[in-house]
C-alpha positions as CSV (number, residue, x, y, z in Angstrom):
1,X,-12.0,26.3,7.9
2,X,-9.7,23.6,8.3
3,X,-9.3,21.3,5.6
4,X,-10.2,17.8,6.2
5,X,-7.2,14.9,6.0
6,X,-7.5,11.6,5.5
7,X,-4.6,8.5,5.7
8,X,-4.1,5.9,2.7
9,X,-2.3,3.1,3.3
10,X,0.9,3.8,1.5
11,X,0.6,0.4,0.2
12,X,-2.6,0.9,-1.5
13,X,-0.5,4.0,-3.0
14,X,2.2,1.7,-4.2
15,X,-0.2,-0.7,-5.9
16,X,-2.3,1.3,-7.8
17,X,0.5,3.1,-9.0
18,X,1.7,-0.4,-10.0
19,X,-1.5,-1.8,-11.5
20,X,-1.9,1.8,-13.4
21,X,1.3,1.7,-15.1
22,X,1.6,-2.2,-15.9
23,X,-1.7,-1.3,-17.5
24,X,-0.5,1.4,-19.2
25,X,2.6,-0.4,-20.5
26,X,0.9,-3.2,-21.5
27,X,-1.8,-0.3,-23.9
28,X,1.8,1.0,-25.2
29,X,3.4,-2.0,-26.3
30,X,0.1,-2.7,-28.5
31,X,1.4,0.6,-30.6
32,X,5.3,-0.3,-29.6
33,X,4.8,-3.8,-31.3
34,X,1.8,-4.9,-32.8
35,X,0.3,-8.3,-32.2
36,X,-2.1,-9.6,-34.6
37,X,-4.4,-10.9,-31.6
38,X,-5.0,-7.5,-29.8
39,X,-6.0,-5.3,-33.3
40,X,-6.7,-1.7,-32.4
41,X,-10.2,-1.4,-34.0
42,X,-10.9,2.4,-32.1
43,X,-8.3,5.0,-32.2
44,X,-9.9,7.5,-30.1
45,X,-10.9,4.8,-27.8
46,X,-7.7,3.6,-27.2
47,X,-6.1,7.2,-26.7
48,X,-8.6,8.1,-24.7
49,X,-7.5,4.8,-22.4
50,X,-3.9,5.9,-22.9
51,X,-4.7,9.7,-21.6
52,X,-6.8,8.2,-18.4
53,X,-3.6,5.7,-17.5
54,X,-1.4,8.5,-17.7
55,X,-3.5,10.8,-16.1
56,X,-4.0,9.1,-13.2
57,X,-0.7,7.6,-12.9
58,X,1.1,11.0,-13.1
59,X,-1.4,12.6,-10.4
60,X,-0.4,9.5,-8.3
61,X,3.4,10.2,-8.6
62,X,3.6,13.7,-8.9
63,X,0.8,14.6,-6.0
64,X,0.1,12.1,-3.8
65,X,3.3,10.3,-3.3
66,X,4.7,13.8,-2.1
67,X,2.8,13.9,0.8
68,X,3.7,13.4,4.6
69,X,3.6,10.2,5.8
70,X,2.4,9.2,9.2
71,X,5.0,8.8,11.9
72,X,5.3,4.9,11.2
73,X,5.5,5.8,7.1
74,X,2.3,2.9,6.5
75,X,-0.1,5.7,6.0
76,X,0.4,9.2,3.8
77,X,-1.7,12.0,4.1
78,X,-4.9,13.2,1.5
79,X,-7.0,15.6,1.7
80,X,-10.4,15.3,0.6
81,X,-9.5,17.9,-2.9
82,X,-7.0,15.1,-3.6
83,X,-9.0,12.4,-3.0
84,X,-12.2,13.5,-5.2
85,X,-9.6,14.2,-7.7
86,X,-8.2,10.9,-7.2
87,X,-11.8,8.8,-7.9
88,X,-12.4,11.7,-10.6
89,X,-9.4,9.9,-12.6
90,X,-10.0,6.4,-11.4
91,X,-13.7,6.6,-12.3
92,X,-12.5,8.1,-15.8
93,X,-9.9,5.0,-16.3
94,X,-12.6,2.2,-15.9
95,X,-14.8,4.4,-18.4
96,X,-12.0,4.1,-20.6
97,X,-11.1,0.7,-20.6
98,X,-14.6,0.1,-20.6
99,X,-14.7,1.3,-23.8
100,X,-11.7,-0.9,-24.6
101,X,-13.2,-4.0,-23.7
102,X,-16.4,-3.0,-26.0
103,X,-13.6,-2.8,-28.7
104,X,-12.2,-6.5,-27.9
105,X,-8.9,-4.9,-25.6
106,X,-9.0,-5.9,-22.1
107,X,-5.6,-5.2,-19.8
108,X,-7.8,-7.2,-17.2
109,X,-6.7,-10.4,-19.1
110,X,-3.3,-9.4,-20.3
């Protein structure tokens, strides 16, 4: 059976790997240098937030960027496996900075 193949705009690619590690940069400076206004009242909240981030941003790099691109190199090729995988970690980010918010931290804002 052949697998089934799917294009993403390389764009979309570029930006949520942006988004993904601004957000994560922004989670590491809170540790990096503290600021009064953005306490870290959950530990395992915010390392769970710092796990998802890097999760998803080093399956982004490391696995989907490495993919053929279409002849006019605006789309790159997923299959479906990667792309489940890829809403698997993008569903378990917004959980965790879900929880974040909950705990007064919100990258949304910042």
């Amino acid at each position: 059976m052949k697998k089934q193949k799917y294009g993403m705009p390389v764009e979309s690619l570029l930006k949520g790997i942006e988004v993904t590690r601004k957000d994560l940069d922004f989670l590491c400076s809170l540790i990096e240098a503290p600021d009064e206004e953005f306490p870290i009242p959950d530990a395992v909240d915010y390392s769970y937030a710092i796990v998802a981030l890097t999760s998803q941003l080093t399956y982004m790099v490391d696995n989907i960027a490495q993919n053929e691109l279409s002849e006019d190199e605006e789309l790159i090729t997923i299959t479906q496996k990667e792309l489940y995988k890829l809403t698997e970690l993008s569903d378990k980010v917004e959980e965790a900075l879900g929880r974040l918010r909950a705990c007064g931290i919100s990258v949304k804002s910042n």
